[in-house]
C-alpha positions as CSV (number, residue, x, y, z in Angstrom):
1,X,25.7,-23.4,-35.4
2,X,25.4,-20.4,-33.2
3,X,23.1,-17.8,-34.5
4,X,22.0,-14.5,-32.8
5,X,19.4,-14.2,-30.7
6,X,16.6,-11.5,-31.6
7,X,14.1,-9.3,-29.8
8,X,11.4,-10.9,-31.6
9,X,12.6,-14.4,-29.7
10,X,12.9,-13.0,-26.2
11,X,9.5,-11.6,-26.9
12,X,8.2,-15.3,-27.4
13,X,10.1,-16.7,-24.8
14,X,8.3,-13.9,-22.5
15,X,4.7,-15.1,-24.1
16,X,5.2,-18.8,-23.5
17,X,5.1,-18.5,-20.1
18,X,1.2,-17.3,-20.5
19,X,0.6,-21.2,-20.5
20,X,2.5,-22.2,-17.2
21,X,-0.1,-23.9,-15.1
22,X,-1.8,-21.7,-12.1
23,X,-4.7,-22.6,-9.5
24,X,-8.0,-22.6,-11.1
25,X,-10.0,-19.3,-10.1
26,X,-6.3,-17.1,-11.2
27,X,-4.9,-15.4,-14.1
28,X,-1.6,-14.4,-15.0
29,X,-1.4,-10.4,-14.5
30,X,2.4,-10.2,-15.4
31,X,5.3,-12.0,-16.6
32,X,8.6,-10.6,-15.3
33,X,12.0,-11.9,-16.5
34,X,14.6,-11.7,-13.9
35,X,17.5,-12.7,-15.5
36,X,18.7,-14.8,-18.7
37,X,21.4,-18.0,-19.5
38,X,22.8,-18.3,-23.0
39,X,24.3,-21.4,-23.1
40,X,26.8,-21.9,-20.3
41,X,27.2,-18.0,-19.7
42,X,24.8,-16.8,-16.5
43,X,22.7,-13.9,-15.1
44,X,22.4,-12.1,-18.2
45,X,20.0,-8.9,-17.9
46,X,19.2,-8.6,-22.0
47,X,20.3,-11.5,-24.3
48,X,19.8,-9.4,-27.1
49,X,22.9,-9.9,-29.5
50,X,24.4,-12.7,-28.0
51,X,25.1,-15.6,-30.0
52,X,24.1,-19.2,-29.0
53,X,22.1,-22.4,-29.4
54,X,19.9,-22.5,-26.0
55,X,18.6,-19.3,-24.7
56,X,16.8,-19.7,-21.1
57,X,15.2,-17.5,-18.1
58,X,14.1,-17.2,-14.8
59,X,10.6,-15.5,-14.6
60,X,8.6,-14.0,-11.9
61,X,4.8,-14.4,-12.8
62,X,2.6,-12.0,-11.2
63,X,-1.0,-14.0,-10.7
64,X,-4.5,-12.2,-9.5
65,X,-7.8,-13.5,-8.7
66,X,-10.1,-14.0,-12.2
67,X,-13.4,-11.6,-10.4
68,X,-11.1,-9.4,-9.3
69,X,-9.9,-8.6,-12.7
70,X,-13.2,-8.9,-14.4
71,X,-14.2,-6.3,-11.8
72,X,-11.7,-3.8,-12.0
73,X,-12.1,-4.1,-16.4
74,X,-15.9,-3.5,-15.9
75,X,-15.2,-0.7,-13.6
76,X,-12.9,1.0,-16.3
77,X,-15.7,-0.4,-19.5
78,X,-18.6,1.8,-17.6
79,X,-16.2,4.8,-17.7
80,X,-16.0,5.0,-21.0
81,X,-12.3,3.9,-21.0
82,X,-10.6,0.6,-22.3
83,X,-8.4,-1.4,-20.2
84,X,-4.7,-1.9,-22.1
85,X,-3.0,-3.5,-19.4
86,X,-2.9,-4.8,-15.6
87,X,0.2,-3.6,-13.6
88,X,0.3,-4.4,-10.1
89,X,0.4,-1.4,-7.6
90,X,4.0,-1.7,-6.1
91,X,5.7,-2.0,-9.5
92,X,3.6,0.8,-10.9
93,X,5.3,3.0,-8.0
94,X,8.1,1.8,-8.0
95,X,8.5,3.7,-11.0
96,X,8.1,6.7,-10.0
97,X,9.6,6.9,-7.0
98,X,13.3,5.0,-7.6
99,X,16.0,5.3,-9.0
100,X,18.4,3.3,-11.2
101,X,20.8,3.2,-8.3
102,X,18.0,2.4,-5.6
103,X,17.4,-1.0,-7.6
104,X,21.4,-1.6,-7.9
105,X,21.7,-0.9,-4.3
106,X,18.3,-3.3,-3.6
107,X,15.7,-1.7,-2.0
108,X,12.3,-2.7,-0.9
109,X,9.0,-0.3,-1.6
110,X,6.1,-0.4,0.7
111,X,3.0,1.1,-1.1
112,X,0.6,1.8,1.7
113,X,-3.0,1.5,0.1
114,X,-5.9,1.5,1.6
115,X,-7.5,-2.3,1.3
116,X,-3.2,-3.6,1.3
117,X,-0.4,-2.8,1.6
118,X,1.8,-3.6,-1.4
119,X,5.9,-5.1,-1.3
120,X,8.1,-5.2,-4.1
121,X,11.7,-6.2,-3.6
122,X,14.7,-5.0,-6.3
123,X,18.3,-6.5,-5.9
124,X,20.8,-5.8,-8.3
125,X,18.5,-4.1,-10.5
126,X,16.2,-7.2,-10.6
127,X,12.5,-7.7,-9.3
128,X,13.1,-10.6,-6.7
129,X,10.2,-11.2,-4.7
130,X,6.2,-9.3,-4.9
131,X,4.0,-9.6,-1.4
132,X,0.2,-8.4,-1.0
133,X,-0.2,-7.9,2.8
134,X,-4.2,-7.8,3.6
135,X,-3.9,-4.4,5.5
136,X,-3.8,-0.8,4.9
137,X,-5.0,2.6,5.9
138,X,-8.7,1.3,6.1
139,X,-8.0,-1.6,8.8
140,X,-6.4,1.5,10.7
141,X,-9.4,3.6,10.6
142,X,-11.3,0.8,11.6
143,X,-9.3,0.0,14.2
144,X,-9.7,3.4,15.4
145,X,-13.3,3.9,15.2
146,X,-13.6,0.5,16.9
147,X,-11.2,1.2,20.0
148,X,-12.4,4.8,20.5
149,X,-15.8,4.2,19.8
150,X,-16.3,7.2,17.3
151,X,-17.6,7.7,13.7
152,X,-15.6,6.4,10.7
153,X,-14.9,9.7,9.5
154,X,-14.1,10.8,12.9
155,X,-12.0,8.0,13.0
156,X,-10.3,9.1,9.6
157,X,-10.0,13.0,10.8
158,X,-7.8,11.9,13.7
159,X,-5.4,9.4,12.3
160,X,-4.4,12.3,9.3
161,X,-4.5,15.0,11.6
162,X,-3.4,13.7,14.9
163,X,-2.4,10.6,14.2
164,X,1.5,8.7,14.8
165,X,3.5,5.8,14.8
166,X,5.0,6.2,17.8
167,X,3.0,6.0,21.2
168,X,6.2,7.3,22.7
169,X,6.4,10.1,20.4
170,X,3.0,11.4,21.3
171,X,2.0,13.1,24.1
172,X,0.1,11.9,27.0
173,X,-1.6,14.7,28.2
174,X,-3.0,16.0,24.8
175,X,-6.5,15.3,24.4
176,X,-9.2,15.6,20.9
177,X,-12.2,16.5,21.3
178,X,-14.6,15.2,19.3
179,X,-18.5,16.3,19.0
180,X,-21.4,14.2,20.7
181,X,-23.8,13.0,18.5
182,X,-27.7,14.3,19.2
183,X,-28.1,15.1,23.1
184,X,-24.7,12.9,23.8
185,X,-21.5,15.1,25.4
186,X,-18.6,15.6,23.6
187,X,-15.6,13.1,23.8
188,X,-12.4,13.3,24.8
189,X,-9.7,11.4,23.1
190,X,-6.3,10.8,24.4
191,X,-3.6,11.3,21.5
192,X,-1.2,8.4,23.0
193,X,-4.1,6.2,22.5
194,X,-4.7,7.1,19.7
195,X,-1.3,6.7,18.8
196,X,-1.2,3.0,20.4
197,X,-4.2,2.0,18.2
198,X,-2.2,3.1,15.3
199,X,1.3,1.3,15.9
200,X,-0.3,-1.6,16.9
201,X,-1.5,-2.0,13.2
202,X,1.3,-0.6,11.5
203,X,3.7,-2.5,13.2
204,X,1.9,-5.7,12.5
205,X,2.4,-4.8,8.8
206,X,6.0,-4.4,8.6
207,X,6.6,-7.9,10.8
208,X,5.2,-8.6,7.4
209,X,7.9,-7.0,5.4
210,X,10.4,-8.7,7.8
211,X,8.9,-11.9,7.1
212,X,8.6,-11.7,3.4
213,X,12.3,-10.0,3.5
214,X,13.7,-12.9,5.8
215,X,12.1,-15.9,3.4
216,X,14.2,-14.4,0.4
217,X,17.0,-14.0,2.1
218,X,17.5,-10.4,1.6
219,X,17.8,-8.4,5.2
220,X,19.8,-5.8,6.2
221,X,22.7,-7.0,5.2
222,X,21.5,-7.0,1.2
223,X,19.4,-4.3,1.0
224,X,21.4,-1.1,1.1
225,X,18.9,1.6,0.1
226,X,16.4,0.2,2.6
227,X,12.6,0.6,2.8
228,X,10.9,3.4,0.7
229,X,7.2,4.1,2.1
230,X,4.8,5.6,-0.6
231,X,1.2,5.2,-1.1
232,X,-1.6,7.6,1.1
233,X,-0.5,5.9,4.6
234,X,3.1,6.1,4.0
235,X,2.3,10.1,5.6
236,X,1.5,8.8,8.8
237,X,3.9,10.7,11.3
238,X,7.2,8.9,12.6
239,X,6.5,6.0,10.6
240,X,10.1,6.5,8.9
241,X,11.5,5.9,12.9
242,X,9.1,2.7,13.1
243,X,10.1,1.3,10.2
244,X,13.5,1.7,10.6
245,X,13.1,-0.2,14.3
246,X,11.4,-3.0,12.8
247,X,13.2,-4.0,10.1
248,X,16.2,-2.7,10.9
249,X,16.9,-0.7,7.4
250,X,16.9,2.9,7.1
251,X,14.1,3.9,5.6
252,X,12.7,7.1,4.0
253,X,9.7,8.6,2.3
254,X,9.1,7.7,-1.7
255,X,8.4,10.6,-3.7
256,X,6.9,10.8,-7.2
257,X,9.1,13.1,-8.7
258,X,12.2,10.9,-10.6
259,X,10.6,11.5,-13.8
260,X,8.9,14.8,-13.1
261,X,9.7,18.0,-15.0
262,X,11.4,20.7,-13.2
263,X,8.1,23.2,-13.3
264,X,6.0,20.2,-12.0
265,X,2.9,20.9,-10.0
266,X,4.1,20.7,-6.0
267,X,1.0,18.6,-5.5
268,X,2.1,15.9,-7.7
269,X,5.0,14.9,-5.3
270,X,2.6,13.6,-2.8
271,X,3.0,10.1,-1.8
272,X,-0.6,9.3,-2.5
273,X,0.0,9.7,-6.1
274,X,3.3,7.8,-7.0
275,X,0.8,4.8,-8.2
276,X,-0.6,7.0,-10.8
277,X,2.2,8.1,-11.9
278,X,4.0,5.1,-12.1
279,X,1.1,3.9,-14.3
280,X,1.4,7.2,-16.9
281,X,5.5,5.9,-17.0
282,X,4.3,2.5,-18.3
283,X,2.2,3.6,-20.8
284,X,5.1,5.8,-22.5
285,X,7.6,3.1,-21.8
286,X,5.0,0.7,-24.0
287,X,4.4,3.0,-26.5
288,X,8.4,3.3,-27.1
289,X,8.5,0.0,-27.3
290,X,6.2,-0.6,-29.9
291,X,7.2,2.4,-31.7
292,X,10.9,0.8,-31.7
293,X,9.1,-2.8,-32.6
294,X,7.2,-0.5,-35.5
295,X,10.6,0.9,-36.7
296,X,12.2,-2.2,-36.8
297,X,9.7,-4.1,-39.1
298,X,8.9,-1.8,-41.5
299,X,10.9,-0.1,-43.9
300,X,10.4,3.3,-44.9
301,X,9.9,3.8,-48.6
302,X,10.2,7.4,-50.3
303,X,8.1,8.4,-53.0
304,X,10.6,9.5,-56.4
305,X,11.0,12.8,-57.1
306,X,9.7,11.9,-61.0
307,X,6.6,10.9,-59.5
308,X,5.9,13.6,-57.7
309,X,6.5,16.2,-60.6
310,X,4.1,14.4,-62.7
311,X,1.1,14.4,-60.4
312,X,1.8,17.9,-59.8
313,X,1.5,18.9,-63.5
314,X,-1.5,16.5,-63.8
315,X,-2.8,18.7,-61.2
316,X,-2.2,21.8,-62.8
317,X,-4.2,20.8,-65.9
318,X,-7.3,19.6,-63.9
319,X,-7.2,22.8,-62.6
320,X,-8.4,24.5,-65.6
321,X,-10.7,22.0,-66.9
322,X,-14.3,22.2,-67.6
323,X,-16.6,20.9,-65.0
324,X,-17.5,17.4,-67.0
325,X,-14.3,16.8,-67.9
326,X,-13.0,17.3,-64.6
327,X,-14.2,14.5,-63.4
328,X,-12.4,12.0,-65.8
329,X,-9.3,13.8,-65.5
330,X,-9.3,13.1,-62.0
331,X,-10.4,9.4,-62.4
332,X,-8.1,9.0,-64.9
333,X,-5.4,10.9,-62.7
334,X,-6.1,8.5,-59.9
335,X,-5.5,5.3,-62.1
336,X,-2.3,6.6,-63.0
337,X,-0.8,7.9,-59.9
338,X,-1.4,4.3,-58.8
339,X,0.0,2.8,-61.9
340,X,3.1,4.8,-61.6
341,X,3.5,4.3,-57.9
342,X,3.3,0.5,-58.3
343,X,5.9,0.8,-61.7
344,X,8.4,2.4,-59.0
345,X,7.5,0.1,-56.3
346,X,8.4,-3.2,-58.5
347,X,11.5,-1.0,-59.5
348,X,12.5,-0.6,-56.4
349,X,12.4,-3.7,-55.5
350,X,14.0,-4.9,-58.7
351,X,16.7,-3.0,-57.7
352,X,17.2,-4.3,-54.4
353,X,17.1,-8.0,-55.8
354,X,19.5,-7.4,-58.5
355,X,22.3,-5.8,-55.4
356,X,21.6,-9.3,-53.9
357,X,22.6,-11.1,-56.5
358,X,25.5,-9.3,-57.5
């Protein structure tokens, strides 16, 4: 017969794929359902309250290396701090920089890191596809400091302060200067190639995205609110106009600010912090979870007014009570307290078996 499916089943459904088998040196981070099948009835978002006999789902696991993680928990352990839970970077901003809307429309987010760079692709308000690409802001710097010949943090200074996407947005007869080091003349620096260096790499990242985008079949065509850019490197100048060129969706900066209050610090909307963010929105979203899961399983039981009264008037008389005899009043009021509140427990539940049966 068809019975109703419960939370508490999803939730198991969810935890069984913890055993699916994965290459040896891995570990599940996080297991995402997509979309649910009751019986013959398809693409369900929450089966909760349906009624059937078979309950299935498709499920996007999230794996990591094994040392990675271990790392990244001992970093947190030395801190002082406890590790609850792993989220991958491009899901945590994701977050906190779309919308409801952005993940009906399907989007892509590009979180710019340092190390990676970080893809997440939403279609119809589902997570479709996940992508680490091995580059970031650091392969930048290092391809600046290695092309210009100039100090890492040199190299760092320009790209943030000078720095674009565009060769053919900068100009070619602007120059930096930067400072020789001991008895060495100063350098001159050409901002277009500087610029070159830097669209070079960037450009190599989103053939990336097109590549990733093209193997799930979701291109331009699909994705109607584009490519949102977030992370630190997603400030690079006239990246939006690269982006765009590349992968031929329109593109625009992701901002942290969906969930912010209206009196929100200004330096919170910075892209470099939509990951932090993101991660402070998971935690409440899991602690109204369990709160809800809480609510659900136990029931709330009110002490009697009788009971209360008594205690009270108990309390009274300890009050004036020599110091010896104190002391057994209060034992004695603790024995009977307990007595009383397990008589109206059993009661209570007397009461509830006897509406049963009638």
């Amino acid at each position: 017969a068809d019975i109703e499916i419960q939370r508490s089943e999803i939730d198991q459904l969810i935890s069984n794929q913890r055993k699916t088998f994965i290459p040896a040196g891995d570990e599940i981070i996080e297991v995402i359902p997509q979309e649910f099948h009751v019986d013959n009835i398809q693409n369900i978002k929450d089966p909760v309250g349906y009624n059937g006999v078979k309950v299935g789902a498709n499920f996007h696991i999230i794996t990591g290396d094994r040392n990675a993680i271990k790392n990244i928990k001992r970093a947190v352990n030395r801190s002082s701090l406890t590790t609850k839970d792993l989220v991958l970077q491009p899901l945590a901003s994701a977050s906190s920089v779309m919308s409801d809307i952005d993940m009906e429309a399907g989007v892509a987010i590009l979180d710019i890191g340092g190390g990676t760079s970080d893809l997440a692709v939403f279609y119809e308000g589902i997570l479709k596809h996940t992508a680490v690409i091995p580059f970031g802001g650091e392969n930048i710097t290092n391809d600046i400091r290695l092309g210009l010949g100039v100090l890492k943090s040199q190299a760092e200074a320009m790209k943030v302060q000078f720095g674009s996407a565009l060769a053919d947005e900068a100009k070619a007869n602007a120059f930096i200067t930067i400072p020789g080091l001991k008895g060495m003349p100063a350098k001159e620096i050409s901002v277009k190639n500087l610029a070159q260096i830097i669209q070079a790499r960037m450009s190599e990242i989103l053939d990336f995205v097109s590549y990733h985008l093209k193997q799930i079949g979701l291109d331009q065509r699909n994705l109607n609110g584009g490519v949102i850019l977030t992370g630190g490197g997603s400030q690079l100048k006239h990246l939006i106009q690269l982006t765009e060129y590349t992968t031929g969706l329109n593109a625009r900066i992701g901002l942290p600010n969906e969930h912010l209050a209206p009196n929100h610090i200004d330096e919170l909307k910075k892209p470099m912090y939509a990951t932090c963010i993101g991660l402070i929105l998971k935690g409440y979203s899991d602690y109204e979870h369990q709160y809800k899961q809480f609510n659900e399983t136990f029931k709330r039981v009110e002490v009697p007014k009788t009971l209360k009264t008594e205690t009270v008037a108990e309390v009274v008389k300890e009050a004036i009570a020599t110091p010896v005899e104190k002391a057994i009043v209060k034992e004695r009021n603790k024995l009977k307290f307990w007595d009383k509140f397990k008589d109206n427990l059993i009661d209570l539940f007397k009461e509830e078996e006897d509406q049963m049966i009638k």
